[in-house]
N, C-alpha and C positions, 0 to 999 in steps of 0.2 A: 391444566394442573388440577388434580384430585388431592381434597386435603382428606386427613383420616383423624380426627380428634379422639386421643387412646388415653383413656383418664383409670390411671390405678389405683384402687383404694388400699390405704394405711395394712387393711388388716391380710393384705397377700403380697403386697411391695416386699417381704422378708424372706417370703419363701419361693419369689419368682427364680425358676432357673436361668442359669446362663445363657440358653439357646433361646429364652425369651427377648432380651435385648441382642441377640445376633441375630435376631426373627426380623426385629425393627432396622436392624443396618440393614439389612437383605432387604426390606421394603422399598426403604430410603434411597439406595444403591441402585434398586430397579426402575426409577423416574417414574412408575406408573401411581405411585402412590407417596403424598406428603407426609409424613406425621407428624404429629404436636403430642407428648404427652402433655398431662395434667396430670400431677398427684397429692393424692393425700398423707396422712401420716398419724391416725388416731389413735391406733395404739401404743405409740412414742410416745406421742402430748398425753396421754392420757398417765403412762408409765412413771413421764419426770412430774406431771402436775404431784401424782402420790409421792414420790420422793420427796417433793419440796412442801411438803403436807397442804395444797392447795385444795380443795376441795371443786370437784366437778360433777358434773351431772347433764343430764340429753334429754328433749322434750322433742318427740314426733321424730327423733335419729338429727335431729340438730343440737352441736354444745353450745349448753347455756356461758356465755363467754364475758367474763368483767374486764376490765381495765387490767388484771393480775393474769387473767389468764392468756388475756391475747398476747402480753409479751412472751408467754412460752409459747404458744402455738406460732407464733411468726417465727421463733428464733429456731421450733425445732422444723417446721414449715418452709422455710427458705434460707436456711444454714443447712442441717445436714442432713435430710431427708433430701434438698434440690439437690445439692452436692455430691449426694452418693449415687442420686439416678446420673448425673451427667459423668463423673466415673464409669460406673459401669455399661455405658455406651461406648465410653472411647475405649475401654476395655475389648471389649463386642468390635472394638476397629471402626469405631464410626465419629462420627463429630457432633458434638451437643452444647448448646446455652443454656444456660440455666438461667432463669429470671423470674421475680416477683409481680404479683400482679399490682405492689406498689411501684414498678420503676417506670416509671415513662406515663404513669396509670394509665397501662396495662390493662387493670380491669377496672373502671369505675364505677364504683359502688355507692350505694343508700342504704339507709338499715333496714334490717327487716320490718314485716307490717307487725310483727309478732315483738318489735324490741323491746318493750319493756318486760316480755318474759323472759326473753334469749339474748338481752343487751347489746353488742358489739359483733350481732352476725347479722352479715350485710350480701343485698343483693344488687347482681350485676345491673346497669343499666348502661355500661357503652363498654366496647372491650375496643379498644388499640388494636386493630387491625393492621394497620399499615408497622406497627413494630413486629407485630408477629415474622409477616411476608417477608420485613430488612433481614431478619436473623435466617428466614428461608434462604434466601436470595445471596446471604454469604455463605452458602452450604452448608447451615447446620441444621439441628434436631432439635428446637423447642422443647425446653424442658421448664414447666409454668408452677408457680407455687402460689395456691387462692389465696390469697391475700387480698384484698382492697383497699382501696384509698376513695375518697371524695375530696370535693373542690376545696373544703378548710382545712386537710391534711388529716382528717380521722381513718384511721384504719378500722378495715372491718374483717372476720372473720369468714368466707366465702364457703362455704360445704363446698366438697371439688367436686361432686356429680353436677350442682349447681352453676359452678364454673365452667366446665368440661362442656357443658349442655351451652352455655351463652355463646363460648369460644366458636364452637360448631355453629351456630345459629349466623355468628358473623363474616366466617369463613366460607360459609353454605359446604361442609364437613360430614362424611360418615361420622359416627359416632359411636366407638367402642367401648364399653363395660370391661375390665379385665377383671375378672373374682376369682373365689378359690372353691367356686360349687359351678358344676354344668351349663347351669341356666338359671329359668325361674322353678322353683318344683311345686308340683303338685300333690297331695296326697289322692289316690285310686285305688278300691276295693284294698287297704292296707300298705299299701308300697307306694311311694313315692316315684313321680313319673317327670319329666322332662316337659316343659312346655318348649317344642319348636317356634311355635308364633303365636302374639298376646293381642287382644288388641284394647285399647284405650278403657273401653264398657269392662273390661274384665278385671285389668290393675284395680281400677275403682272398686271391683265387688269384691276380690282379693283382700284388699285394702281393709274393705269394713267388714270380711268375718274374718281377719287378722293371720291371715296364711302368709301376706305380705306382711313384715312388720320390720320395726327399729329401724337402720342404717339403709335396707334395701327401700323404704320409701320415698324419702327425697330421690333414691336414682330412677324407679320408673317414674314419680312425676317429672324430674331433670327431660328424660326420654322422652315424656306425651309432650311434653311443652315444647321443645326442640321440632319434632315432628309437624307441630303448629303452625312454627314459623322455619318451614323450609329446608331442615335436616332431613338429607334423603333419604338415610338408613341409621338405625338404633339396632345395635347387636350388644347380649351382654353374653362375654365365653368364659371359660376356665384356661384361666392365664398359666396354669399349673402342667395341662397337657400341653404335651412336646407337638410341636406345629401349628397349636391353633389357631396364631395370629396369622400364619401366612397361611391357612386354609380358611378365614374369614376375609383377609385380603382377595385369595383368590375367589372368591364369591362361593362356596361351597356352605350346603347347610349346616350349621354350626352354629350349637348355644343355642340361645333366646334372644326371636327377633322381634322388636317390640313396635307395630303397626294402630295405625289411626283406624277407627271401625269400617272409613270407607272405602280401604284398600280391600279387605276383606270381606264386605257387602256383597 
C-alpha cells in the first residue's frame, strides 16, 4: 500500500476545479495509490479574523496565534473548510472523513521553539498513525484539519505544510504540494523560469536572497525536513491545471521536485 500525503493550501482550496477532487476519487478507486488530504484555510481565518476586528499578523509565513485567534482558526479549520473538502469528494463520487488533528490526538503537538513570538503555534511530535490506516481501511479518503492538541488538552495551531510534512514522515508517504503557480520560479535573463528539481543547498540560498519568501517557506523546509526522515518524494504542482494530480500520480515530470543534494551529487 502507497500512501500519497496531498496537503492543499487555504489560498487555492477556492479555486480548485471539480476534476481536481474526481482526479483523487480516480486515485483512490485505482488501489495503486492511498491519499490523505491535509488542508489549510488562511485566507478564510484571515477574512473572518477582519470581520470580527481581531487583529493578525505572520512572522517567517507562520500566524502569530493568541488564545482569540485560535478559536477562529480551529472553527473555520475543522468546521467548514474540513467539511467542504469532504463534500466535494462525495460530490466527485467518492468517500471521505473528515477529522481534526485534535480527535483521537491525531497529531500531537508541543509549542513552537519560537512561542513566545508565535504563541499557540505548535509543532508535531507524534501523529496517530494507526487512526489514519482505521479510516483507510473503512474505505475512506482522509480529510485532516492541523490542529493539535498535547497531553493537558492545549490546542495548538499546526501550519498544514508542517502537518502534511509529519503526516508523510509517519506514513512513510509521497508528499504533494497542490498550489496555484507551476512550481518553484525562478527569475532568468528577465523571465521567470520553472525550476524542475531543487535541491536542499538551493531552497537555503533562495531562502536568504528572498526569491523564496512568506507562506512558500515553511513548505520547502516542511519538504527538506520530510526528505530527512524518510519521505520518498516531495513534489509541489499547480492544482489548477486539469490532470496534474493524476500525471504526478502517474510518475510524469511535473511541477517542482524538491530532492536532498545527495540525490543529485
Amino acid at each position: 500500500m502507497k500512501f500519497m500525503v496531498i496537503k492543499c493550501g487555504g489560498s487555492v482550496l477556492e479555486n480548485l476545479p471539480k476534476s481536481f477532487y474526481e482526479d483523487i476519487v480516480s486515485i483512490h478507486q485505482s488501489g495503486e495509490w492511498i491519499p490523505i488530504i491535509v488542508h489549510g484555510g488562511g485566507p478564510l481565518i484571515t477574512s473572518l479574523l477582519k470581520k470580527l476586528d481581531v487583529e493578525t499578523s505572520f512572522v517567517n509565513g507562520l500566524r502569530v496565534t493568541s488564545d482569540q485567534v485560535l478559536n477562529i482558526v480551529e472553527m473555520v479549520l475543522s468546521g467548514s473548510v474540513n467539511k467542504k473538502i469532504v463534500r466535494n469528494v462525495i460530490e466527485a463520487g467518492g468517500s471521505a472523513f473528515g477529522i481534526s488533528g485534535v480527535d483521537g490526538t491525531l497529531l500531537k503537538a508541543k509549542p513552537n521553539k519560537d512561542a513566545e513570538i508565535l504563541g499557540f503555534v505548535g509543532d508535531v511530535v507524534e501523529v496517530n498513525h494507526h487512526m489514519i490506516k482505521g479510516i483507510i481501511n473503512d474505505g475512506y479518503i482522509p480529510i485532516i484539519s492541523p490542529v493539535g492538541i498535547d497531553e493537558q488538552g492545549q490546542r495548538y495551531n499546526i501550519n498544514g505544510d508542517v502537518a502534511a510534512s509529519a503526516i508523510a514522515k509517519a506514513l512513510e508517504a509521497n508528499l504533494c504540494f497542490i498550489s496555484d503557480i507551476p512550481g518553484i520560479l525562478v527569475e532568468k535573463n528577465g523571465q521567470k523560469i520553472k525550476l524542475s528539481k531543487i535541491s536542499r543547498m538551493k531552497v537555503e540560498e533562495l531562502i536568504e536572497n528572498q526569491t523564496i519568501w512568506g507562506g512558500m517557506i515553511p513548505k520547502v523546509k516542511a519538504a527538506i525536513d520530510g526528505l530527512a526522515h524518510n519521505i520518498p518524494e516531495v513534489g509541489i504542482i499547480n492544482g489548477l491545471k486539469e490532470n496534474s494530480l493524476l500525471d504526478y500520480s502517474n510518475g510524469k515530470e511535473i511541477g517542482t521536485k524538491i530532492v536532498l543534494e545527495e540525490e543529485i551529487a
